[in-house]
Backbone as a chain_set.jsonl record, in Angstrom:
{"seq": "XXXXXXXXXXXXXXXXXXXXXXXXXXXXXXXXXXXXXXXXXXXXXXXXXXXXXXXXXXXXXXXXXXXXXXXXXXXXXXXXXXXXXXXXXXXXXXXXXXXXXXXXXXXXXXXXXXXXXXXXXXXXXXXXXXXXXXXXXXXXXXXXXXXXXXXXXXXXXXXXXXXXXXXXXXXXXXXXXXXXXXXXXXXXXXXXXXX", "coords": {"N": [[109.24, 74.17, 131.754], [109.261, 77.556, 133.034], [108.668, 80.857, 131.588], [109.979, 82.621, 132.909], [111.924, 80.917, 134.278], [113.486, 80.403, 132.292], [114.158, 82.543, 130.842], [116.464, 83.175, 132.764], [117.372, 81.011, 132.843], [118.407, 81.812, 130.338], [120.202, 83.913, 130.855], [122.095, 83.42, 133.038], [123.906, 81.73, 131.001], [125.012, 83.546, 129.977], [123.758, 84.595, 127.521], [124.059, 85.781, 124.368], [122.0, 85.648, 122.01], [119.404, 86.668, 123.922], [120.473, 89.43, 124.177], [119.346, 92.446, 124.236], [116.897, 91.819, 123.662], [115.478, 91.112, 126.065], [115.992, 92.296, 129.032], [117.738, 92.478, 132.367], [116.818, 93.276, 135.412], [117.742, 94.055, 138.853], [116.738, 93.402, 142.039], [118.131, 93.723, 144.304], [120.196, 95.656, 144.086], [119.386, 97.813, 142.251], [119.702, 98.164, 139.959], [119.695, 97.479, 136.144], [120.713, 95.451, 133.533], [122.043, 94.05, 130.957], [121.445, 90.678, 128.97], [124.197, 89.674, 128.902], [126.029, 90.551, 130.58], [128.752, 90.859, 132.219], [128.73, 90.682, 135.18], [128.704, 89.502, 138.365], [126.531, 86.322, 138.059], [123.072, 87.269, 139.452], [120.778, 86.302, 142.133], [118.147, 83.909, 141.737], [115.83, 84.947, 142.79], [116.319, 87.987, 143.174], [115.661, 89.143, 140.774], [114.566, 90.441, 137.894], [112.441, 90.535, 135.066], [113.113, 92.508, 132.297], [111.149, 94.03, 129.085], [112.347, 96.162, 127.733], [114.888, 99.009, 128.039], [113.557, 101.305, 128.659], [111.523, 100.463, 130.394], [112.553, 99.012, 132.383], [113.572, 101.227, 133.335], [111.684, 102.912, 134.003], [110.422, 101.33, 136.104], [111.962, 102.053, 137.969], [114.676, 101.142, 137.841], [118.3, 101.834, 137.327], [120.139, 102.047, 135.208], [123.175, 99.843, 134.551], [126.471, 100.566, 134.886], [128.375, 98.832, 133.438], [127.852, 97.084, 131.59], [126.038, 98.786, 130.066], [123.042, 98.793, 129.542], [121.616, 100.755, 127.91], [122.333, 100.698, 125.049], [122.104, 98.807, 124.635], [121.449, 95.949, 121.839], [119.056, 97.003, 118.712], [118.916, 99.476, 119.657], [119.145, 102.702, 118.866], [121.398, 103.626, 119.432], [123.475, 101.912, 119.943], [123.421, 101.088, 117.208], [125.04, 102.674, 116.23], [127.118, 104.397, 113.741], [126.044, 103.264, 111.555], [123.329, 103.709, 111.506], [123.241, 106.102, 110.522], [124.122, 105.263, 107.966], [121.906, 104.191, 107.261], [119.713, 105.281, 107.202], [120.624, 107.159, 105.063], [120.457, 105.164, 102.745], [117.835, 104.901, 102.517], [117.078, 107.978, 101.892], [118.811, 107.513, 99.194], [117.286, 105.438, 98.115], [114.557, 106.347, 97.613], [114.819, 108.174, 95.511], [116.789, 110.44, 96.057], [119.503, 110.98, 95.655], [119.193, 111.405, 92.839], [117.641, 113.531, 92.077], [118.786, 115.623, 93.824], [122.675, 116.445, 94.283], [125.441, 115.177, 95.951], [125.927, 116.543, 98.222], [123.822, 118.161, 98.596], [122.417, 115.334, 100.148], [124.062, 114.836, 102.028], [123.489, 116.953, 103.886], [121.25, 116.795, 104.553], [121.284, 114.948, 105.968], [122.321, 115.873, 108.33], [125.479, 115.677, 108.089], [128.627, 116.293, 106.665], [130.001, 115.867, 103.396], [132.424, 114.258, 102.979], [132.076, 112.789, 105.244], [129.918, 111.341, 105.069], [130.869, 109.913, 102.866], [132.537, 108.09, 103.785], [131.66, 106.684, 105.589], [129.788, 105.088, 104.266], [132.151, 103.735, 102.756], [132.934, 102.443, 104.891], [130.533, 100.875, 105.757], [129.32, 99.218, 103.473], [131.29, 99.221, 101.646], [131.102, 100.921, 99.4], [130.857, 104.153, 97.228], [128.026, 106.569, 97.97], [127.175, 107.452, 95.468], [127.873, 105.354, 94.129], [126.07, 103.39, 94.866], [123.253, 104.431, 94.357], [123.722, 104.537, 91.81], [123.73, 102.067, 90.812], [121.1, 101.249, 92.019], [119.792, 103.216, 89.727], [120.196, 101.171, 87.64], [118.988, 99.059, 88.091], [116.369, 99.84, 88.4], [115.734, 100.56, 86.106], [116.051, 98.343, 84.127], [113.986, 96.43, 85.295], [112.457, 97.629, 84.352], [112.967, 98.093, 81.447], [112.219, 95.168, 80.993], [109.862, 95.107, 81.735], [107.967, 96.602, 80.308], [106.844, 98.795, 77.366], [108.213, 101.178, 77.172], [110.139, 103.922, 75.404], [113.717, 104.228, 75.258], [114.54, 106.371, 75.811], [112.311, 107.552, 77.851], [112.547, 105.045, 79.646], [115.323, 105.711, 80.64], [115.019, 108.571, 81.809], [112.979, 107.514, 83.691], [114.048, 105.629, 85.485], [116.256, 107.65, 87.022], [118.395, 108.801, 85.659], [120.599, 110.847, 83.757], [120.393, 111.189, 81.042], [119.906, 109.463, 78.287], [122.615, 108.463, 77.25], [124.442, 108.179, 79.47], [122.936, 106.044, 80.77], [123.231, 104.22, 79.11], [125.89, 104.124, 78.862], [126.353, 103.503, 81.72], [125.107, 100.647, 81.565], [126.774, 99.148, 79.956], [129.359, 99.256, 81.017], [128.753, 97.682, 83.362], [127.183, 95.687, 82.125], [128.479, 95.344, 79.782], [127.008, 95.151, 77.658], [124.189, 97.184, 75.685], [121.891, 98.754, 76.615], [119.117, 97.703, 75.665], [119.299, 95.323, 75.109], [118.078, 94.085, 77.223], [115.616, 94.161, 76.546], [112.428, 92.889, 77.48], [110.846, 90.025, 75.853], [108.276, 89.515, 73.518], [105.518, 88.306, 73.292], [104.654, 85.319, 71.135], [103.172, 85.9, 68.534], [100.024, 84.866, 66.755], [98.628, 85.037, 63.787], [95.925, 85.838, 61.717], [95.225, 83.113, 60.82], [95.723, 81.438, 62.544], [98.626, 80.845, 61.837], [101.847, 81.062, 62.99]], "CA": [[110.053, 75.286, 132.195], [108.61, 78.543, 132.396], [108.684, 81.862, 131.019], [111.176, 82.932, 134.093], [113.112, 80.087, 134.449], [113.922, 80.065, 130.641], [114.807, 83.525, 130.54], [117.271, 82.99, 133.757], [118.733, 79.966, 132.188], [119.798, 82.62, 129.64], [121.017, 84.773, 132.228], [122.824, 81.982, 133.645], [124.683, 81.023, 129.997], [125.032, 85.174, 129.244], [122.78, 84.069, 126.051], [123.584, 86.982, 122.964], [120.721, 85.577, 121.561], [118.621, 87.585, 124.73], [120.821, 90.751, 123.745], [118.218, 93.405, 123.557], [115.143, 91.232, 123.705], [115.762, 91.424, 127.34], [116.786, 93.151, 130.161], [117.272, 92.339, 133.541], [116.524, 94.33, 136.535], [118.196, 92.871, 140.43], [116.245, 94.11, 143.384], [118.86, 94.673, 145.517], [121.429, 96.916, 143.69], [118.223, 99.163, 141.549], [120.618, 98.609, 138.378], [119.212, 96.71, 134.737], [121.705, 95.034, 132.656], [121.881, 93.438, 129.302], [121.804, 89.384, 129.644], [125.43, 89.558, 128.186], [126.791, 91.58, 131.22], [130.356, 90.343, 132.771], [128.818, 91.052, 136.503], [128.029, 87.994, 138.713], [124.843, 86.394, 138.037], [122.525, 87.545, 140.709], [120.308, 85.237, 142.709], [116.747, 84.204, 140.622], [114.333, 85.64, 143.686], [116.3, 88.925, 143.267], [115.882, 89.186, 139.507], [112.88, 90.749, 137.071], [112.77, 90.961, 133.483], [111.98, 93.445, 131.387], [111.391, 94.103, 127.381], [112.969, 97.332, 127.455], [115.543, 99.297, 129.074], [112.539, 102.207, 129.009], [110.629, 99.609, 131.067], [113.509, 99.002, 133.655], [113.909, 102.551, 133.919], [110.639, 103.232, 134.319], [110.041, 100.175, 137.339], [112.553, 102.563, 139.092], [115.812, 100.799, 138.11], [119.6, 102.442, 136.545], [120.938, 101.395, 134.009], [124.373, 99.493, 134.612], [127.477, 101.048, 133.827], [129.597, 98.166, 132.77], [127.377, 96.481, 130.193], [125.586, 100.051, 129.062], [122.086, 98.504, 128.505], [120.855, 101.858, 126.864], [122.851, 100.771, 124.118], [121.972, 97.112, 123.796], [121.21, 95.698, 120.182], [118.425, 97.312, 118.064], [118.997, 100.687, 120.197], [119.905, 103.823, 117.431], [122.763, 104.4, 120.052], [124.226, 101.116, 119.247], [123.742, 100.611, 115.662], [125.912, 103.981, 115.963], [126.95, 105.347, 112.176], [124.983, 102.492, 110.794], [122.362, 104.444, 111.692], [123.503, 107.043, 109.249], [124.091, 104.832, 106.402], [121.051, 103.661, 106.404], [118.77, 106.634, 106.985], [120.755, 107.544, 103.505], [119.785, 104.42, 101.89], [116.599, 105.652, 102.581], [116.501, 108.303, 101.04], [118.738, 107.08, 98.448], [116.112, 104.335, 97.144], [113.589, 107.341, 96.711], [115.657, 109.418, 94.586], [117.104, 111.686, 96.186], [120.408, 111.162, 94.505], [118.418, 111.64, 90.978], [117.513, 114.746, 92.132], [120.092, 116.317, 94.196], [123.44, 116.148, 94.465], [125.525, 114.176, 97.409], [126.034, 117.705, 99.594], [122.381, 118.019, 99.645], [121.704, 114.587, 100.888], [124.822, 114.736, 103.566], [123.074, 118.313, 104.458], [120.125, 116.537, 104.644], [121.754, 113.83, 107.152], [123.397, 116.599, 108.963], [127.052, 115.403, 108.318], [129.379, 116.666, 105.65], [129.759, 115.006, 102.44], [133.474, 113.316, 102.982], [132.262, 111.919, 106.607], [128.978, 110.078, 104.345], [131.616, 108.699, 101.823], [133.606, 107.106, 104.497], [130.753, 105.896, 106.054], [129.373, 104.177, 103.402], [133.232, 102.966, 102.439], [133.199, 101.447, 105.87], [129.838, 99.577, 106.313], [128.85, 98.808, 102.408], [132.791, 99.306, 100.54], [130.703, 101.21, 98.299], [130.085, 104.913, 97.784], [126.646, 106.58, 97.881], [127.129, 107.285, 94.153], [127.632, 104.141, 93.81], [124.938, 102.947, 95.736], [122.745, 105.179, 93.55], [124.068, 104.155, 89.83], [123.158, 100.504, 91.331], [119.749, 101.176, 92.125], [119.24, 103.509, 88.584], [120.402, 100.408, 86.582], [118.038, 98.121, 88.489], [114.751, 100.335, 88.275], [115.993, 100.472, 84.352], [116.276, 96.469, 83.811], [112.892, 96.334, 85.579], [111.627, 98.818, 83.178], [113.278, 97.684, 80.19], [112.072, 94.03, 80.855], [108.331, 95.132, 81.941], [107.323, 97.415, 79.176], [106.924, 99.179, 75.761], [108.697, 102.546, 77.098], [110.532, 103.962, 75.321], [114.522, 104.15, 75.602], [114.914, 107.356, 76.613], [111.499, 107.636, 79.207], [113.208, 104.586, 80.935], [116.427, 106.55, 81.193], [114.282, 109.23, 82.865], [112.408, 107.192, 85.295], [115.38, 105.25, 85.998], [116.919, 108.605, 87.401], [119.624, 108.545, 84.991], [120.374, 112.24, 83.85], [120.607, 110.968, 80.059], [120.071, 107.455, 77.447], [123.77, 108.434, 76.748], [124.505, 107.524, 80.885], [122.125, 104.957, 81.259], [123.873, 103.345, 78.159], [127.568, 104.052, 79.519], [125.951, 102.2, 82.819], [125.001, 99.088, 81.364], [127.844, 98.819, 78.963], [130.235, 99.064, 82.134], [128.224, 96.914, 84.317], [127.073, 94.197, 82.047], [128.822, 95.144, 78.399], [125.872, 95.157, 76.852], [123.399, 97.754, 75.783], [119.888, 98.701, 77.963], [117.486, 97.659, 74.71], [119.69, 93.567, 75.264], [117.727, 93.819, 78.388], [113.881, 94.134, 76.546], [111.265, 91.912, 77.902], [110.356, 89.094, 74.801], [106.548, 89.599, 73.452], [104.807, 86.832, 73.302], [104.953, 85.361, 69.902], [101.714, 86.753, 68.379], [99.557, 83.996, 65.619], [98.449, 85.379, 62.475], [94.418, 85.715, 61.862], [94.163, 82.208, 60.036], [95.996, 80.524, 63.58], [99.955, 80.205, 62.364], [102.543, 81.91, 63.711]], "C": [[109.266, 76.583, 131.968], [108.986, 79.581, 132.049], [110.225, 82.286, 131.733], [112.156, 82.009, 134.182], [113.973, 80.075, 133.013], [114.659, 81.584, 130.587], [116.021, 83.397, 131.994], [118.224, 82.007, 133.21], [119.611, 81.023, 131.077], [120.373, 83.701, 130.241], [121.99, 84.446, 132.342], [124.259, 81.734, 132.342], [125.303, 82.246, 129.141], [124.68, 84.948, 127.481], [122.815, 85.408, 125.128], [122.664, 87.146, 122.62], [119.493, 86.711, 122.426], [118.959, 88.894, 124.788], [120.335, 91.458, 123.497], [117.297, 93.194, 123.634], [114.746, 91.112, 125.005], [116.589, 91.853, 128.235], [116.559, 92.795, 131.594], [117.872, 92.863, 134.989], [117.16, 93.037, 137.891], [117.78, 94.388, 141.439], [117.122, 94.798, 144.121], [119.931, 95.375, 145.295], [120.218, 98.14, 143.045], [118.874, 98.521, 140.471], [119.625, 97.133, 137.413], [120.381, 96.375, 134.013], [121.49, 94.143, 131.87], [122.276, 91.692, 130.054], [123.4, 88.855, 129.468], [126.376, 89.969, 129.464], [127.88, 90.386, 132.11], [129.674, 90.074, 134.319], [128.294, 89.413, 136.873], [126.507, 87.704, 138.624], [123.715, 86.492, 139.544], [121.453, 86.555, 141.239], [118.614, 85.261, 142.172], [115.905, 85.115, 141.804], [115.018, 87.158, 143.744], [116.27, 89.37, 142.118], [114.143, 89.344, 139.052], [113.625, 91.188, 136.084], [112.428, 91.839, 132.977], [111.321, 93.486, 129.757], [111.964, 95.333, 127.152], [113.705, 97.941, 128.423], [114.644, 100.359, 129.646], [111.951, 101.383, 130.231], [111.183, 99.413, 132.244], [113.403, 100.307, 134.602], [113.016, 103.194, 134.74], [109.841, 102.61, 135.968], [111.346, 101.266, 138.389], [114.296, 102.541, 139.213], [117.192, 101.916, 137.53], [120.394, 101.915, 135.809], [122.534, 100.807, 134.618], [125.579, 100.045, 134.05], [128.288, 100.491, 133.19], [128.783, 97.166, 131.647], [127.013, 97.835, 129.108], [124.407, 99.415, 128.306], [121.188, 99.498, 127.255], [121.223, 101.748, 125.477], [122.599, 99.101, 123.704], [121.537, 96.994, 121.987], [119.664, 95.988, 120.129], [117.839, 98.78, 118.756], [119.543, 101.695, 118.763], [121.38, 103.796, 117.724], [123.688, 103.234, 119.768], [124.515, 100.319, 118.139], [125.131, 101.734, 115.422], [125.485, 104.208, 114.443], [125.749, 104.437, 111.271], [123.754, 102.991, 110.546], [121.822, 105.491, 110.468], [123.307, 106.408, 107.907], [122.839, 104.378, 106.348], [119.857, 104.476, 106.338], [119.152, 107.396, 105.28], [120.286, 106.557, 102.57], [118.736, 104.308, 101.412], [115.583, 106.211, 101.565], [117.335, 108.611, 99.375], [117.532, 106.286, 97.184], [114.884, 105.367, 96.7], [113.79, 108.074, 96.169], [116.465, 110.061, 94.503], [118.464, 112.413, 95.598], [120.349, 111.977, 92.996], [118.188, 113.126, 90.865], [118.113, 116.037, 92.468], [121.542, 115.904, 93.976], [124.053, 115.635, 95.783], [126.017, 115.12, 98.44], [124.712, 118.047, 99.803], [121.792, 116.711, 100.309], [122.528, 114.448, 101.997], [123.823, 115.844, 104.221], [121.606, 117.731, 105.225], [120.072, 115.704, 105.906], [122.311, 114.711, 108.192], [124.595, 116.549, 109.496], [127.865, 115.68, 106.971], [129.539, 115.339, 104.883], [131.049, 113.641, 102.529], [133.135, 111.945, 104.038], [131.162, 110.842, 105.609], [129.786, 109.533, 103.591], [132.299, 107.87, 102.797], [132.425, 106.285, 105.066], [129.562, 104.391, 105.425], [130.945, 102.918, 103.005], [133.208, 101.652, 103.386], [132.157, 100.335, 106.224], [129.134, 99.123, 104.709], [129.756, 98.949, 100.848], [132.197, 99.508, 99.46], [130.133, 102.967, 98.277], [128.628, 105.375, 97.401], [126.414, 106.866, 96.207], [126.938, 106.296, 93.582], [126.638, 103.369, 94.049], [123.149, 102.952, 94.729], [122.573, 104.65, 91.807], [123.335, 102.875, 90.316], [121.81, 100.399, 90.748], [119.138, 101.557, 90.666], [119.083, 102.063, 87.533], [119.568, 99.33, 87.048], [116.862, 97.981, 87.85], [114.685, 99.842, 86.483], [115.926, 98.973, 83.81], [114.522, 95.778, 84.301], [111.977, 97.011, 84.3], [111.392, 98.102, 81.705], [112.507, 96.058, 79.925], [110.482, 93.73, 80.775], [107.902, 95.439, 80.994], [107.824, 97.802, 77.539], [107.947, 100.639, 75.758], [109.725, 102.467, 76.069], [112.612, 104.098, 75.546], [115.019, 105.48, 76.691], [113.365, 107.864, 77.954], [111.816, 106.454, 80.331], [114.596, 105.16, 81.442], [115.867, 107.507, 82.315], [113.865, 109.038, 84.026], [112.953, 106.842, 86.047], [116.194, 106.194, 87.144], [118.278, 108.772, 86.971], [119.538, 110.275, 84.334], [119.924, 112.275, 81.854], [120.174, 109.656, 79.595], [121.521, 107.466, 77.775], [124.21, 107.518, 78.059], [124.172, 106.272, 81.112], [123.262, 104.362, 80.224], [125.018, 102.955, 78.947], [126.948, 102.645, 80.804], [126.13, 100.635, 82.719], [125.884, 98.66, 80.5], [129.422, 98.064, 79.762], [129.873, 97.745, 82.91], [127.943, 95.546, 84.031], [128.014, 94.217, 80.394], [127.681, 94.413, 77.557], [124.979, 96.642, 76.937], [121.938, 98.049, 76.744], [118.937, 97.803, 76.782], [118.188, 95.948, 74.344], [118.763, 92.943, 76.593], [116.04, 93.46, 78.314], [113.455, 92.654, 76.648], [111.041, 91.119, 76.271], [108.835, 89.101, 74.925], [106.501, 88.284, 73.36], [104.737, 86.966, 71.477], [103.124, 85.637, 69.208], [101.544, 85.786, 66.947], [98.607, 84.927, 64.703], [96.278, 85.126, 62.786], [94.295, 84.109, 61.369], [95.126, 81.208, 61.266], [97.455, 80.405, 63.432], [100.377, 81.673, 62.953], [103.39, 82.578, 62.691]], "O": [[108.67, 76.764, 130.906], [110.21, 79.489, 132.136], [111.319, 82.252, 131.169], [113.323, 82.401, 134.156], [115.133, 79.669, 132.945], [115.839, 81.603, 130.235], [116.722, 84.29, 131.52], [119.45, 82.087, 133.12], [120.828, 81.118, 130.923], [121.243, 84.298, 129.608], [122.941, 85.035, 131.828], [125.421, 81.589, 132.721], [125.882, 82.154, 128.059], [125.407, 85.178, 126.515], [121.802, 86.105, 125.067], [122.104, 88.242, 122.633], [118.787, 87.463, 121.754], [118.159, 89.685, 125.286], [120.489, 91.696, 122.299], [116.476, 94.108, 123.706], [113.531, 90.99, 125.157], [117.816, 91.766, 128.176], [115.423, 92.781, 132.066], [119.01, 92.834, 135.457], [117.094, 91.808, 137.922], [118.151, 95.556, 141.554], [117.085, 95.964, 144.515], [120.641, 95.739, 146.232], [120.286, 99.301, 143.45], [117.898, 98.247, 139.773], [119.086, 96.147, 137.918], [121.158, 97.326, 133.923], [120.606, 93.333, 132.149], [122.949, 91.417, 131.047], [123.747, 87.744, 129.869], [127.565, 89.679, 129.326], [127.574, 89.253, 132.482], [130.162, 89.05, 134.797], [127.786, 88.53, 136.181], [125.561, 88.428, 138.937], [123.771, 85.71, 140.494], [121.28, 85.739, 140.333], [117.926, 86.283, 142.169], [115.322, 86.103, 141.357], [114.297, 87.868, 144.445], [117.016, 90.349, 142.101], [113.095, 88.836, 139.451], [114.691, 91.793, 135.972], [111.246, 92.144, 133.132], [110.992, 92.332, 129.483], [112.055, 95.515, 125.939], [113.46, 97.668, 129.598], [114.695, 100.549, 130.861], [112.045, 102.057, 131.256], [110.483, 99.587, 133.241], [113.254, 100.486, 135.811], [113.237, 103.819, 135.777], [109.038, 103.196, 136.694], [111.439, 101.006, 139.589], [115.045, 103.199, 139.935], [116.744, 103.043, 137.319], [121.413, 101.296, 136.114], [123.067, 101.694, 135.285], [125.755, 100.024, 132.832], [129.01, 101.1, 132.401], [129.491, 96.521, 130.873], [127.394, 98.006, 127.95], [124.357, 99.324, 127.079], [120.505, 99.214, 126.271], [120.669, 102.473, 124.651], [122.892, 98.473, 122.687], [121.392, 97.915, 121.183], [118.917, 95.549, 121.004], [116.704, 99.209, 118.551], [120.247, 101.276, 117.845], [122.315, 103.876, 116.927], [124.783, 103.566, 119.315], [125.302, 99.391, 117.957], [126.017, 101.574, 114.583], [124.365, 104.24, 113.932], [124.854, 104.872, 110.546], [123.138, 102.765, 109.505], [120.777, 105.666, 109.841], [122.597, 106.811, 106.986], [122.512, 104.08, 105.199], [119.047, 104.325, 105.423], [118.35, 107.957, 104.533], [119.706, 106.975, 101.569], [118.442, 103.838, 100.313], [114.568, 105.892, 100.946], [116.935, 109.428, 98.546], [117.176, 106.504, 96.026], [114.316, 105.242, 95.615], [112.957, 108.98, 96.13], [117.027, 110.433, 93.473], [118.668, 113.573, 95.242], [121.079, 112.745, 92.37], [118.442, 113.822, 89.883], [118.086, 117.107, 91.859], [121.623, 114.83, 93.381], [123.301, 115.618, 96.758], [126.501, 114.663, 99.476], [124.302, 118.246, 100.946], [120.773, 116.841, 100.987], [122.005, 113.989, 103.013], [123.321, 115.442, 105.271], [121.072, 118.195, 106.232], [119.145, 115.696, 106.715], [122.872, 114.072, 109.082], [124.994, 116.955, 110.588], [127.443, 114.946, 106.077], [129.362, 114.193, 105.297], [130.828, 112.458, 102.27], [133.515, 110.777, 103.96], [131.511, 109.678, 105.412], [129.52, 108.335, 103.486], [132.63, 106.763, 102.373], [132.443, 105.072, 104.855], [128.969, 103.403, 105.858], [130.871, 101.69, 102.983], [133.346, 100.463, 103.098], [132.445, 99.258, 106.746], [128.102, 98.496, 104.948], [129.404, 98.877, 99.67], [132.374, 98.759, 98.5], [129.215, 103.282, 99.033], [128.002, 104.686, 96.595], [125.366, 106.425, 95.735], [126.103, 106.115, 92.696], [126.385, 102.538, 93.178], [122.313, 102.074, 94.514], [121.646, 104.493, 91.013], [122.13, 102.851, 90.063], [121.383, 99.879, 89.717], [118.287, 100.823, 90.162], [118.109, 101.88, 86.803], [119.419, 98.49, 86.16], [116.332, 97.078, 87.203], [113.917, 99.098, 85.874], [115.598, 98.917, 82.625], [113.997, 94.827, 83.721], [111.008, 96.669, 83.622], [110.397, 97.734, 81.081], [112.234, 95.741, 78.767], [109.89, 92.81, 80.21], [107.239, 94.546, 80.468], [108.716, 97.352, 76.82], [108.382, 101.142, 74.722], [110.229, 101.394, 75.739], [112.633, 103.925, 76.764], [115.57, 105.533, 77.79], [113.688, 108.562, 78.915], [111.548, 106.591, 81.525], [114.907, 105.037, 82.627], [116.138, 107.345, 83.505], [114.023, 109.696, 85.055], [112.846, 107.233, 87.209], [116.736, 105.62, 88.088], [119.215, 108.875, 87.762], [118.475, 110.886, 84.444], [119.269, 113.208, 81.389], [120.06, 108.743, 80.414], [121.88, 106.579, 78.55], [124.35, 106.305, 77.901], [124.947, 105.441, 81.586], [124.303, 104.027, 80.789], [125.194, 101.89, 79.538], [127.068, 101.421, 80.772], [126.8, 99.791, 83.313], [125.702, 97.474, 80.226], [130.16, 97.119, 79.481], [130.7, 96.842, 83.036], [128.116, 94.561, 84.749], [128.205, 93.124, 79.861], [127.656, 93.321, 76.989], [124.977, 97.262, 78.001], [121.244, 97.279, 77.408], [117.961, 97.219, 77.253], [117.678, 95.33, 73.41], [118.705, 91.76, 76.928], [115.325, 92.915, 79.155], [113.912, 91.632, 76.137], [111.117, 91.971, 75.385], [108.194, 88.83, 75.941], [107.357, 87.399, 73.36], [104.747, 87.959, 70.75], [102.092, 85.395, 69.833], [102.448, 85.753, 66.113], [97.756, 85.559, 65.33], [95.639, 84.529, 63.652], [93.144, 83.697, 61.515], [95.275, 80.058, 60.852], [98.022, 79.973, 64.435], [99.812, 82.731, 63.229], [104.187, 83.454, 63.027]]}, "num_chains": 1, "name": "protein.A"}
């Protein structure tokens, strides 16, 4: 089977799976549509594929109005807000929490701070604070488990504002202290070989 016939069979079966990974163009209307689209399937000798709806567009064709390939899957326009949350996760994971507060990183997203809490509520039922404490108590468990730091320079790196915090954190989270979390030395033998 080849390349064409295989992508037609998923034409043919309106294949999700081809959702985005192709697009296909019909000679005799101009229009491109997602392999998902409701319309009748059009006849193979009037049919070309594309990899992009850019690519359609570009061969001359118009986008369809009843599928809306400009928006197929792994488009910005149809991840929609997702989009948002995760451009914050972003720049969550590099700090930015640690450093600012959560009206400079909405400001930063250019959407007020209530619309990012809902947005997070709705695609990760968690907010970006939360999101945030997460990650501090991670880096910190990494920390605490890798090295000799001290308690309060892994609080720091952590992005925790305090030990006192970091403590509260892991007390909440696991009811236990941060220094239940240190890495085990290796058991170290004496000059004449015991232990």
């Amino acid at each position: 089977m080849s390349d064409f016939d295989a992508r037609y069979e998923a034409l043919r079966r309106r294949d999700a799976a081809m959702d985005g990974v192709v697009f296909v163009a019909v000679k005799t209307t101009g229009v491109y549509c997602r392999p998902v689209c409701p319309a009748k399937t059009p006849l193979a000798r009037n049919v070309r594929f594309y990899r992009s709806a850019a690519a359609a567009e570009h061969a001359g064709f118009r986008p369809c109005l009843r599928c809306r390939p400009e928006t197929a899957p792994f488009c910005p326009a149809w991840k929609g807000t997702r989009t948002t949350v995760e451009r914050a996760l972003a720049l969550i994971e590099t700090g930015e929490l640690d450093r600012g507060g959560l009206d400079e990183l909405s400001e930063r997203l250019g959407i007020g701070t209530r619309h990012l809490t809902r947005l997070f509520s709705r695609h990760l039922d968690a907010s970006p604070l939360q999101v945030a404490l997460s990650l501090r108590v991670q880096r910190a468990k990494r920390l605490l488990d890798a090295g000799d730091l001290s308690v309060a320079a892994i609080a720091e790196r952590s992005g925790f504002s305090s030990t006192r915090r970091m403590s509260t954190a892991f007390a909440r989270l696991y009811g236990r202290p941060p220094s239940a979390f240190r890495g085990k030395s290796p058991v170290r033998k004496s000059a004449n070989g015991r232990t």
